[in-house]
Every structure is written in C-alpha cells, then in structure tokens.
C-alpha positions as CSV (number, residue, x, y, z in Angstrom):
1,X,7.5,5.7,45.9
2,X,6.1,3.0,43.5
3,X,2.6,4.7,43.9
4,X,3.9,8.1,43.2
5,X,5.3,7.7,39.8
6,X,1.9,5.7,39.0
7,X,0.5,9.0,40.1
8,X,2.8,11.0,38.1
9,X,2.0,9.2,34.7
10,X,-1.6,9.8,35.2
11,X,-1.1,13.1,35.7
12,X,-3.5,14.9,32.7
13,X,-1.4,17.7,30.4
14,X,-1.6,20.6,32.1
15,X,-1.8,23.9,30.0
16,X,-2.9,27.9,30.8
17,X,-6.2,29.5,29.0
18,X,-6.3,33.0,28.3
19,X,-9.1,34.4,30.6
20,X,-12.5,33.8,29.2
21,X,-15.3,36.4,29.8
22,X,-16.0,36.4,33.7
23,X,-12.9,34.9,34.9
24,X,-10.8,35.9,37.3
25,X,-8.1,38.3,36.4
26,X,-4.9,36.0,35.3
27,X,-5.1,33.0,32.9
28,X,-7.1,30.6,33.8
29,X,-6.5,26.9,34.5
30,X,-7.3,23.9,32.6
31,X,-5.8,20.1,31.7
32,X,-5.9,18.7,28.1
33,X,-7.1,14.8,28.9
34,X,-5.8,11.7,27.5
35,X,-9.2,10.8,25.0
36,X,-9.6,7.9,27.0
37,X,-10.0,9.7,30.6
38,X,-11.9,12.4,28.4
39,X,-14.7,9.5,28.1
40,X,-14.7,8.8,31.8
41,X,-16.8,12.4,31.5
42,X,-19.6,12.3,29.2
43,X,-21.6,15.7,29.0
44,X,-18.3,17.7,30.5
45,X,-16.4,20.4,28.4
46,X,-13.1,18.7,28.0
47,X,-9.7,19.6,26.4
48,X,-7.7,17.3,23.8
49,X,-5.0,17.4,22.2
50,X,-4.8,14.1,19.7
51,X,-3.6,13.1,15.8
52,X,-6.1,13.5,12.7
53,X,-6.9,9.6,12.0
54,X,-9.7,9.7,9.1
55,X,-11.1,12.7,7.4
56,X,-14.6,13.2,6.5
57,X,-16.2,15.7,3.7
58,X,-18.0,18.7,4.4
59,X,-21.8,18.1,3.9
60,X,-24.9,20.4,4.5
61,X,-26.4,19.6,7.9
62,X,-30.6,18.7,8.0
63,X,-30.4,22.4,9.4
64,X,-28.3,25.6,8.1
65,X,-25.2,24.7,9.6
66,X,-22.4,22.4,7.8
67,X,-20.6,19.4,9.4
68,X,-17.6,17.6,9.2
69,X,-16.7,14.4,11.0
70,X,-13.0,13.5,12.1
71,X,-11.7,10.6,13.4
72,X,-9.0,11.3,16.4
73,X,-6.5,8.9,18.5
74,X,-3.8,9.4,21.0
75,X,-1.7,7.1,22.8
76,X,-4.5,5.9,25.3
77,X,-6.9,5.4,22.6
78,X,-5.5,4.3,19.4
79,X,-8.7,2.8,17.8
80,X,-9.7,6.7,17.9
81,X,-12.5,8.6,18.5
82,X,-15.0,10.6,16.9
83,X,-15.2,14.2,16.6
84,X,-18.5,16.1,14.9
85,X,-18.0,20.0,14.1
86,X,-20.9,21.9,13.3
87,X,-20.5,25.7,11.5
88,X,-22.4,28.3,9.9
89,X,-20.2,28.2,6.4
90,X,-17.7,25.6,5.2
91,X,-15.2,27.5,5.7
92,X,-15.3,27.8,9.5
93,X,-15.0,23.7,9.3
94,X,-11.2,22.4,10.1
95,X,-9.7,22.0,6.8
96,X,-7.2,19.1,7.8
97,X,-4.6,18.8,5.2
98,X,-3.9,15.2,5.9
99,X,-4.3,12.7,8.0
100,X,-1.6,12.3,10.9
101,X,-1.5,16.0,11.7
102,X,-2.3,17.4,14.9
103,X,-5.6,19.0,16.3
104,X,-6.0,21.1,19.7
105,X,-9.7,21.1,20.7
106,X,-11.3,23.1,23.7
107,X,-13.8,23.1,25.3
108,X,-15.7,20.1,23.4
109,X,-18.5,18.2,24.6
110,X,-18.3,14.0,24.9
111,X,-22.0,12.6,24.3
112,X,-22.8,9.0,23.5
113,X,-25.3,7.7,20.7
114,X,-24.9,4.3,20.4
115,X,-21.0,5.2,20.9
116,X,-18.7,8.2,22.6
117,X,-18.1,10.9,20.3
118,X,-16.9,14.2,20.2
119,X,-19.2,17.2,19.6
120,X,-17.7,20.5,18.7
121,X,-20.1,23.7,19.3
122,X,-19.6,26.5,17.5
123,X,-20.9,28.9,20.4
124,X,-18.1,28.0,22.7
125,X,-16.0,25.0,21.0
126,X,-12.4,26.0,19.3
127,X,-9.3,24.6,17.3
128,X,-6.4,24.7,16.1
129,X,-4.5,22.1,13.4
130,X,-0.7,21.5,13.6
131,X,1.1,19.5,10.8
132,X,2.2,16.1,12.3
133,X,5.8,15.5,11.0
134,X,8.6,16.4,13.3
135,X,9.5,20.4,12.8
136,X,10.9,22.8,14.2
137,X,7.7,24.8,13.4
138,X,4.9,24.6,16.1
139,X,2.6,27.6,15.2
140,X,-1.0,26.2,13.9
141,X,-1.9,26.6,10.2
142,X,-5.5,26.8,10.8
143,X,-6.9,28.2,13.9
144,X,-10.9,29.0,14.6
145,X,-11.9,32.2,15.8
146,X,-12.0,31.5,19.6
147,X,-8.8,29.8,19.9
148,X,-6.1,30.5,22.2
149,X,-3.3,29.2,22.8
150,X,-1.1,28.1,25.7
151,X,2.0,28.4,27.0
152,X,2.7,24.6,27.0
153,X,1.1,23.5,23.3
154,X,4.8,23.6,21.8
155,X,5.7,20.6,24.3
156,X,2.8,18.7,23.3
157,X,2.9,19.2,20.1
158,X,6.4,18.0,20.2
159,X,5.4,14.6,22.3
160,X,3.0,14.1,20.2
161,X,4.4,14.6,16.8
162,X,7.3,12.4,18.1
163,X,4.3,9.6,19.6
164,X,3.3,9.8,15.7
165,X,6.3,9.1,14.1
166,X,6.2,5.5,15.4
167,X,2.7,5.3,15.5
168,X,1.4,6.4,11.8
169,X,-2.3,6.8,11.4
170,X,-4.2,3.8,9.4
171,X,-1.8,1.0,10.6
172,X,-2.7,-2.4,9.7
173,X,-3.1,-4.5,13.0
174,X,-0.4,-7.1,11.0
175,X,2.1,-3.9,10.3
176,X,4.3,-3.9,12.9
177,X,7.4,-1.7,13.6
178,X,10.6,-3.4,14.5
179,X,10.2,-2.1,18.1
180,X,6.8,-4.5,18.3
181,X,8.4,-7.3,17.3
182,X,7.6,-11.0,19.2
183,X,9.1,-13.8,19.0
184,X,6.8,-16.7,17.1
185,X,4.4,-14.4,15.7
186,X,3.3,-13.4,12.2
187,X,3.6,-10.1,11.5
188,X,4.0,-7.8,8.1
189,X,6.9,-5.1,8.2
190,X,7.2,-1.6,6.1
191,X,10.9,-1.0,6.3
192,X,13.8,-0.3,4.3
193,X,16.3,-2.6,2.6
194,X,19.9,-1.4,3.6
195,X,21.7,-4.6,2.0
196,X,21.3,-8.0,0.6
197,X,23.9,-10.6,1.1
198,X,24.4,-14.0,0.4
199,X,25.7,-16.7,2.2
200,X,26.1,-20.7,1.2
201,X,23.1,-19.9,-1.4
202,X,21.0,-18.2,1.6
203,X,19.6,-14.6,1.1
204,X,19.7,-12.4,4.2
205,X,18.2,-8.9,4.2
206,X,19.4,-6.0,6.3
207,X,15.9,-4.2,7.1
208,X,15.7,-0.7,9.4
209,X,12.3,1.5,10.2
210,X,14.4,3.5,12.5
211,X,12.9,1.8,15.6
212,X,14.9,0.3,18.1
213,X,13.8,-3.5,18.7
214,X,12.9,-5.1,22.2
215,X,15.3,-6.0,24.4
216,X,16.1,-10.0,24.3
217,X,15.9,-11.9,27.1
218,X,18.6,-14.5,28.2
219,X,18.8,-17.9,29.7
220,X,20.4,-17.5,32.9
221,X,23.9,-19.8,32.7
222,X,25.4,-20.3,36.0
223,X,28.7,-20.7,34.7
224,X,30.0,-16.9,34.4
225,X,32.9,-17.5,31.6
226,X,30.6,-19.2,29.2
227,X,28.3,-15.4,29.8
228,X,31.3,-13.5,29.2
229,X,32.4,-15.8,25.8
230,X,28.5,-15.1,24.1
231,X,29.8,-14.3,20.5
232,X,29.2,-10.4,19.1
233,X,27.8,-12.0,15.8
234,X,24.9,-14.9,16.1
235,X,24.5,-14.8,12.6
236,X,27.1,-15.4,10.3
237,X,30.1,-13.6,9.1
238,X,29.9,-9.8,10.1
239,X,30.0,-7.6,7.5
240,X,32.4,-5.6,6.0
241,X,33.6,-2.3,7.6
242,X,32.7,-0.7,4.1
243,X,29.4,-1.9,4.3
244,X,28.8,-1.1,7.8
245,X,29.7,2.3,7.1
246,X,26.8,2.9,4.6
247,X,24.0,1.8,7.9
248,X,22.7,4.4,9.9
249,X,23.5,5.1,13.3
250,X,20.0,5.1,15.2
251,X,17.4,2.2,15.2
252,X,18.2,-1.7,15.1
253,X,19.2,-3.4,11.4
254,X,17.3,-6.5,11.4
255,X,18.2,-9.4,9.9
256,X,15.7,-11.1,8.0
257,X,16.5,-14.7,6.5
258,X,14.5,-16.0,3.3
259,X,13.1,-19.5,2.9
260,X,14.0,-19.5,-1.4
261,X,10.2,-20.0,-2.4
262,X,11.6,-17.7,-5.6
263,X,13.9,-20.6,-6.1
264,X,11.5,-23.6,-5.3
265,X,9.5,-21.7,-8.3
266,X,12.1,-21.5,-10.7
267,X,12.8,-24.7,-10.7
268,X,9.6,-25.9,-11.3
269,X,7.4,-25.7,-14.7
270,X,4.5,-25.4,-13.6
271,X,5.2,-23.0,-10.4
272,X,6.8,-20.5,-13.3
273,X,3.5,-20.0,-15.2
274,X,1.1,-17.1,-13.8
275,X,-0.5,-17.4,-10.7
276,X,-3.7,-16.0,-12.0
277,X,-4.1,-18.8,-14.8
278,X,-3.4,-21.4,-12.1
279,X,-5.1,-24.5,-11.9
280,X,-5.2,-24.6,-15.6
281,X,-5.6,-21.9,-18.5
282,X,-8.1,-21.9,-20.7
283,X,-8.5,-23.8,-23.1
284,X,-10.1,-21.6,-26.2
285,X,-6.4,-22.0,-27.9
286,X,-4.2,-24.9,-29.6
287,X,-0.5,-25.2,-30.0
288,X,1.4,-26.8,-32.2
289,X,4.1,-26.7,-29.8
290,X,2.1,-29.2,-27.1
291,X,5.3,-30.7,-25.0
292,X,7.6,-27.7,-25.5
293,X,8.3,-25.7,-22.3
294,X,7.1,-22.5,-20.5
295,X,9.1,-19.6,-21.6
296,X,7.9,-16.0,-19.9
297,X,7.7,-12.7,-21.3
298,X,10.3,-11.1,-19.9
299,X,12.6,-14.5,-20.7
300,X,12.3,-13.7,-24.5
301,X,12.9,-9.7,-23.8
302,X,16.2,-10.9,-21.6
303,X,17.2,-13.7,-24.5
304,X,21.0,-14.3,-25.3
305,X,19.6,-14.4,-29.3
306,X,17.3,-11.8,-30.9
307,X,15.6,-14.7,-33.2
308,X,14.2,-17.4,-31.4
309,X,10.9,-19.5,-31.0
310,X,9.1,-20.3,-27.5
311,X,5.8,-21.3,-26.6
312,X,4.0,-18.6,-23.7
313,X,0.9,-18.5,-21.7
314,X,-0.5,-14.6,-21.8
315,X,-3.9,-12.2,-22.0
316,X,-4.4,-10.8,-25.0
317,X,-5.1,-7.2,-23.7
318,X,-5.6,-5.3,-26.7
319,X,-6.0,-6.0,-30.8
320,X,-5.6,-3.4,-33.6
321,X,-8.1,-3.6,-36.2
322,X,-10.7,-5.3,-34.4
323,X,-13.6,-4.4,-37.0
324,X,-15.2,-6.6,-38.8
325,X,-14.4,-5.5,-42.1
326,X,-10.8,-5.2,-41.8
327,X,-10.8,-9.0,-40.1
328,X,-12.0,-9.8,-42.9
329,X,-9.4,-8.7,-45.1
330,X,-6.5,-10.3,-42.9
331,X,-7.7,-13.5,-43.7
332,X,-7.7,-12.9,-47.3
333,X,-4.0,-11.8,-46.9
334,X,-4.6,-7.8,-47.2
335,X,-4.1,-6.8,-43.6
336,X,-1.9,-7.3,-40.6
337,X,-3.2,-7.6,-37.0
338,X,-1.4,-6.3,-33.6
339,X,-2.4,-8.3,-30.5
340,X,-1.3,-6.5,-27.6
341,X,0.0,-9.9,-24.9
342,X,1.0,-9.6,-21.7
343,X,2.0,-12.0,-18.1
344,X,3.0,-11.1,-15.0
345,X,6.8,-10.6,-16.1
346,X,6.3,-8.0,-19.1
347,X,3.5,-6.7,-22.0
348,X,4.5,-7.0,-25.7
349,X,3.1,-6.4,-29.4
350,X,2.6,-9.5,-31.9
351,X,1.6,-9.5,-34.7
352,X,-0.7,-12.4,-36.4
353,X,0.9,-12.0,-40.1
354,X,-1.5,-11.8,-43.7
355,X,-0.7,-15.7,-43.8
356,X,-1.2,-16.6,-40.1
357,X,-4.4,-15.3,-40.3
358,X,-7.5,-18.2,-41.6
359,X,-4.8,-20.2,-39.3
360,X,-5.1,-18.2,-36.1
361,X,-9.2,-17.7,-36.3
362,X,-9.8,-21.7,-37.3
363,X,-10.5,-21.2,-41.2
364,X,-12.3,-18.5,-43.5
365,X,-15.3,-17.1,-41.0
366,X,-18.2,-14.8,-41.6
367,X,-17.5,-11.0,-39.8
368,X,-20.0,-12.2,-37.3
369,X,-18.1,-15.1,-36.3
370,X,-14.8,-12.7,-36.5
371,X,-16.0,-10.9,-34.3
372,X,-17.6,-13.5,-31.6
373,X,-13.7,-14.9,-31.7
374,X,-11.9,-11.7,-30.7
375,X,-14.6,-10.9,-27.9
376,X,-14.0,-14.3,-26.6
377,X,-10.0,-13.3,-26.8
378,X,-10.2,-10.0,-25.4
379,X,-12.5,-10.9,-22.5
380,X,-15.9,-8.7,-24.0
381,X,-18.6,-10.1,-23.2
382,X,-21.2,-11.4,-25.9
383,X,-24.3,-9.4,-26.2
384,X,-26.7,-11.8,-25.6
385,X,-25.3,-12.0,-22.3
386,X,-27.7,-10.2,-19.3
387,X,-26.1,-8.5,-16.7
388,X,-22.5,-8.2,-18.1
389,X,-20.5,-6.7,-16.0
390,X,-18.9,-2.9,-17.3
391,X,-15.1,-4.7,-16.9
392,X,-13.5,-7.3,-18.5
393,X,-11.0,-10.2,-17.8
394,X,-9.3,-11.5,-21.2
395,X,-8.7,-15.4,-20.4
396,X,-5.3,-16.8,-20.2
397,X,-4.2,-18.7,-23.3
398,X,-1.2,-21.0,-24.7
399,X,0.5,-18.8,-27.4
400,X,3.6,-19.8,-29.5
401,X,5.5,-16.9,-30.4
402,X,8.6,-15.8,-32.6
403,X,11.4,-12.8,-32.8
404,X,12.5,-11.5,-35.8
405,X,14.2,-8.4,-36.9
406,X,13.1,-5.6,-39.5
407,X,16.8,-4.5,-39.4
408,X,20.0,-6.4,-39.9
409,X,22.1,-3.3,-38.5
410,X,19.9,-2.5,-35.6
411,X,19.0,-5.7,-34.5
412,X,18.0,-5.7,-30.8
413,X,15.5,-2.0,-31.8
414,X,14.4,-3.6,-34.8
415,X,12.9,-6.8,-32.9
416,X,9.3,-8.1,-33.0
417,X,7.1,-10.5,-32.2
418,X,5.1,-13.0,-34.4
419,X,2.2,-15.6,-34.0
420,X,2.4,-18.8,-35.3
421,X,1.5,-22.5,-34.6
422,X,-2.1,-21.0,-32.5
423,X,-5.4,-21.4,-33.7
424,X,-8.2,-20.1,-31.7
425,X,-11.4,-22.7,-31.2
426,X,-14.8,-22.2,-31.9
C-alpha cells in the first residue's frame, strides 16, 4: 500500500499533444516532468510546466538570432533552473510580464555547460505564458507559433498558481511564511498587522500571511483530566468578540510578543540620537548649549508650545544662497540664509538670521573660505581632493535651534525655525 502512494506521487503530469507531423492518428501522449526529474535526462526533449523566477533582456545573439534567458522553478526545484530561447526577431522571444507567472514549455532540450540548463529551439521548441495569480482565467496571453495545448493545462495551471501563492518567486532564505515556522529559529516574516494590544506594559502583535502554521506537538501526560483541562487561551486574556470579528476566517493569527527595545531607547540619551551619527558626531560644530539635552526633529514639530529652544544633532542637506557673493553679504547683515536640516525623525528649514551670520561661519571670512565652510557642511567634497566620489554624505552636527512665529493669529502655520548659539570650525 505504502509503496503505491510513493508510486502515485512520483507519478509525472500527464497531458495529451495534438498529433505532430507523422504521428499516429489521435493525440498523442506525453508527461510534463517535475524540473528536477527533467535533469535526470540530459539531451532528451522534455516537457515543463514551472513559474517565471528571474527575467533576462533580449540581446542580439553572436549570430542572427536573438536570445533571452529565464530563470524557472517548481516545487522540486526551487533554486530554479535555466532556460535559453533563441529566435529569428525579438518578438518571437517570450515576453514575460513579471516574474511569478507561469510558462508551458515543449519539447525543450536539457544540456549541461558547466551547469543544467534549458535550451529552447526554435525549429521544434514552443510556449506558452500564464499570469501566476490565482484566476479564474487559464487561457495563455502569449503563445509561440507551435504551441498546443492540452486537455489537462487548466489543472496545472491551477496547482501551480495555488503552489505560487505560498511560494512567491525571489524569497529570502530568512523570509519565512507562518506555515515554515520552527521553534528556536531566527527567521524574518512579511505579514500583516491585524491588531496591537497591550497588556501590563507588553506589546503583542496579531500577524496573518494567510498560511496555516505547523501543527504543535504535545508532551504526552499520562494523567487524562489534566489533557482534557489544557486551557483554550495560552496567552493572555482572549480578545474581545468585537475584535475577533474584524480577523479573517482562513490562515493562523500569530501572536508575536515584543522585547521594548523602542522603550529601552527612549529612555536613554544617548540611544535617542541617530544611529548613523553613532559613536560620536562630528565635531566641525560648537554649541553654546553643551550640557543641555537631545531634543529630535520630530519632538519640536510635536511640541505642546510653538516657541521654544532645544539643542539637535542633524545633516545639513541643503543651503539657499550658497554663492560666494551672497555669503558674503549675510555676514554683513544684508541677506538671510535657509539651511535645509534633517534626522531620522523629520526634515525642516532654518534659517541662520543677518545677525547670526559672522557667528555661525566663525567671524568675517574671505568668499573662499565661505565657501570651503559650507562644502565641509553640506558634505561636497573639496576640489583638491582626487578621486571624489560623484555622491555626497553631509556630516552629522550639534545644532541649537529656535521656533518662532511670523504670525500672532496663525501661530502653528506661521512657525519657523532659527539658528543660534552654533558656530562652525575652521
């Protein structure tokens, strides 16, 4: 019995050809092979029927034909496969309108170079593509000229197209789907958040992918009354039938506890500052401000007051002028400049006012040294340097800032930002 269904499941997918030129009359029979018992076979025409992994571009062969490489998996091969086409125009090529759908392929050859692949001949090979989310449509929306189809391609599409839909193309060996899950393992899931609750200062997320997780095993208890007493809810208080009624039906709702890292960084000054600036900012700025705290961005935009002073560590992302001329003229009290700041929390506009300005650059400069100041600021680099790089990374600098407002009656739109008590060094 056993050996039979081990039989059965082995069994290639059988489908019917229409009758090629020189068969018998009827259709003619052939099997579509798992790609792994396809490889078993190398220099045999074989039949597949697999998902679109990877998709290649259309080049110019070192002949007159054009190519086009795929990359193609099933469920006995999931690290794929690959497949080479070869055709007198471009357009003959399988135009694959992304990756997960479905392709048919007959009468391909395996050959090995280094590694199996797939060739595709255009004297006797043919296809057909079939979009890969679950529909009730099955016909192809490409097919090649010598294509035929069979009476059973609807049923694999179907199998395969549901296959698919927990096994998406260009999964990370980390992603898993709640029906993969292990116990002790580290793992990263793509799901949805259903709910967020909160119990005795704990954070538990209610996750679903639609999967069904494993099956837990038990302990086996002797003692029959304590195996009928195991409680319906392991976890905490169940949740309200209002709640419950907002969950979907299918799949398992997973439970996933936090360990209040966002907490643990909250608390802590020096946690709260930006990763990126971490172990230490630079240091091309003073304060006056030394010992006050660590205020972020988005702190000061969610502030109970609209005025209010606060020391910040940011990029300077963008300035406005930024000639040399017009620097010039801020520090003689005739212009205003716009700094563009931002952190991790938020991006704001300050301004360094006409009277801030022989402050914020360290005294009265020359353009040249104006100019060697806000390259250093924005991250350009100088141009003695050889072999700058074509991007930039402005450096992380201690900033104190203040909010005032342009109008009494429209406080909160009327807000901005000013610099003060920051000089930049030399």
């Amino acid at each position: 019995m056993e050996e039979a269904a081990a039989r059965e499941r082995k069994r290639p997918r059988e489908g019917n050809a229409a009758p090629s030129a020189g068969a018998a009359a009827g259709k003619a029979q052939y099997v579509y092979l798992p790609v792994a018992d396809a490889l078993k076979a190398p220099g045999a025409r074989v039949f597949l029927f697999a998902v679109v992994s990877e998709i290649g571009a259309a080049v110019r062969s070192r002949g007159t034909d054009f190519t086009l490489t795929l990359r193609i998996v099933d469920q006995s091969r999931p690290a794929g496969i690959s497949v080479t086409f070869f055709a007198d125009n471009a357009a003959l090529l399988p135009c694959v309108k992304s990756s997960g759908d479905v392709i048919s392929l007959h009468n391909v050859v395996i050959t090995m170079h280094g590694e199996f692949f797939v060739t595709f001949n255009k004297k006797f090979s043919s296809f057909a593509l079939f979009e890969g989310k679950v529909s009730t449509e099955c016909s192809p929306y490409q097919t090649s000229t010598k294509y035929h189809g069979t009476i059973h391609d609807n049923e694999l599409l179907t199998q395969m197209r549901t296959w698919l839909a927990y096994n998406p193309p260009g999964l990370k060996d980390l992603e898993l789907q709640l029906r993969s899950l292990k116990s002790d393992t580290t793992f990263d899931l793509v799901c949805k958040v259903l709910h967020v609750y909160e119990n005795n200062g704990e954070w538990i997320f209610y996750v679903w992918d639609g999967t069904d997780t494993p099956a837990a095993e038990f302990q086996a208890i002797l003692d029959a009354e304590a195996v009928e007493s195991s409680p319906l809810h392991l976890e905490g208080a169940p949740l309200p039938r209002e709640v419950l009624c907002t969950m979907p039906c299918v799949g398992t709702v997973l439970r996933v506890f936090t360990n209040r890292m966002y907490d643990r960084r909250i608390a802590n000054q020096v946690h709260r500052q930006p990763m990126a600036s971490l172990p230490e900012a630079s240091n091309i700025a003073d304060v006056e401000y030394e010992a006050a705290g660590y205020t972020t961005l988005m702190e000061s935009l969610t502030h109970e007051q609209v005025t209010h002073k606060f020391k910040t560590l940011v990029r300077v992302v963008a300035a406005y002028p930024c000639r040399a001329s017009e620097l010039r003229l801020l520090l003689t009290g005739s212009y205003c400049l716009r700094l563009t700041l931002e952190d991790p929390t938020a991006r704001i506009h300050a301004y360094v006012h006409r009277d801030d300005g022989a402050k914020f650059f360290g005294g009265f400069l020359t353009a040249e040294a104006l100019i060697n100041k806000m390259k250093k600021l924005l991250g350009i680099p100088q141009d003695d340097e050889e072999g700058a790089p074509l991007t930039r990374n402005p450096p992380w600098i201690w900033c104190c800032l203040k909010s005032y407002r342009l109008d009494k009656n429209d406080p909160w739109g009327s807000r901005r930002y000013r610099i003060f008590g920051t000089e930049i060094r030399d």
